[in-house]
C-alpha positions as CSV (number, residue, x, y, z in Angstrom):
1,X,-15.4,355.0,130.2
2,X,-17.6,353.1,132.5
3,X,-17.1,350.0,130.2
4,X,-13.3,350.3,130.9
5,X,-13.7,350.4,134.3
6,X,-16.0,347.3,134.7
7,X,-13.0,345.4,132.4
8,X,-10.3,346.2,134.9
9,X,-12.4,345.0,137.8
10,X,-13.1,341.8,136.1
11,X,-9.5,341.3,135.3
12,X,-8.4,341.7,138.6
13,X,-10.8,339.7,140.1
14,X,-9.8,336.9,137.5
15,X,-6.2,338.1,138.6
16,X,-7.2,337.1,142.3
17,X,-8.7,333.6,141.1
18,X,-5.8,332.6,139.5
19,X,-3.4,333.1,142.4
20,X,-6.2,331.4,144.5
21,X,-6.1,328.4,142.4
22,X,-2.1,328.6,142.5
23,X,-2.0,328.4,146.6
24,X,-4.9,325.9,146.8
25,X,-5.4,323.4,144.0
26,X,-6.8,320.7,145.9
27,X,-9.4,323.1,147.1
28,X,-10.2,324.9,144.3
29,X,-10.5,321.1,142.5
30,X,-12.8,319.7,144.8
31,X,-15.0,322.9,144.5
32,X,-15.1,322.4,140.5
33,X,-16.3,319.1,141.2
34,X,-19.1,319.8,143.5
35,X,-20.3,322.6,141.9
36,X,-20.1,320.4,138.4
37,X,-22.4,317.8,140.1
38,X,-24.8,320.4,141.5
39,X,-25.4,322.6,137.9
40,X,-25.7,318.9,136.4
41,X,-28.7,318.0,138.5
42,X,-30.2,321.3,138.1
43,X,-29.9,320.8,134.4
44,X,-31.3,317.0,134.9
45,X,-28.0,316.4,133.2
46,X,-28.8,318.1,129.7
47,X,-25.2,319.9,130.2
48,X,-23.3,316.6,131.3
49,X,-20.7,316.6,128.5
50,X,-19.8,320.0,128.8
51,X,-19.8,320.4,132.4
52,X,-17.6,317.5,132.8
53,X,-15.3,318.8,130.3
54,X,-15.2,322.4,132.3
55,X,-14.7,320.0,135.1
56,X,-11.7,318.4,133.8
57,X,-10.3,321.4,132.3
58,X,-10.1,323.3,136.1
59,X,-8.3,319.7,137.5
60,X,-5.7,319.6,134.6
61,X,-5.5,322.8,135.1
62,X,-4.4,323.0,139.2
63,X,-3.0,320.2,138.5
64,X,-0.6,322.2,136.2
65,X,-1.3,320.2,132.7
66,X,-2.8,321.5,129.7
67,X,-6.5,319.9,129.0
68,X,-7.2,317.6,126.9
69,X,-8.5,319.0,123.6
């Protein structure tokens, strides 16, 4: 039961996301970004690839496109 429980909180807070990402794109773009640049210089950019790709897969989509695959 527990388990249950902790799977409805996560999907309503991914629930919440996505309608914060609806009403504020640009925001919620920029914040991809920045947090994409920060994890790559932690990771001395061993990550780069796929944090860019994560990165360009949040601006496509509050942008409203589907990524690239």
């Amino acid at each position: 039961m527990a388990l249950l429980k902790k799977l409805t909180v996560v999907a309503g807070v991914a629930q919440a996301a996505r309608s914060y990402a609806k009403k504020n794109p640009e925001k919620v773009s920029r914040m991809a970004e920045k947090a994409g640049q920060f994890v790559d210089h932690q990771t001395k950019g061993r990550y780069h690839d796929k944090i860019d790709g994560a990165v360009r897969k949040v601006r496509a989509a509050t942008r409203g496109q589907q990524p690239p695959r």
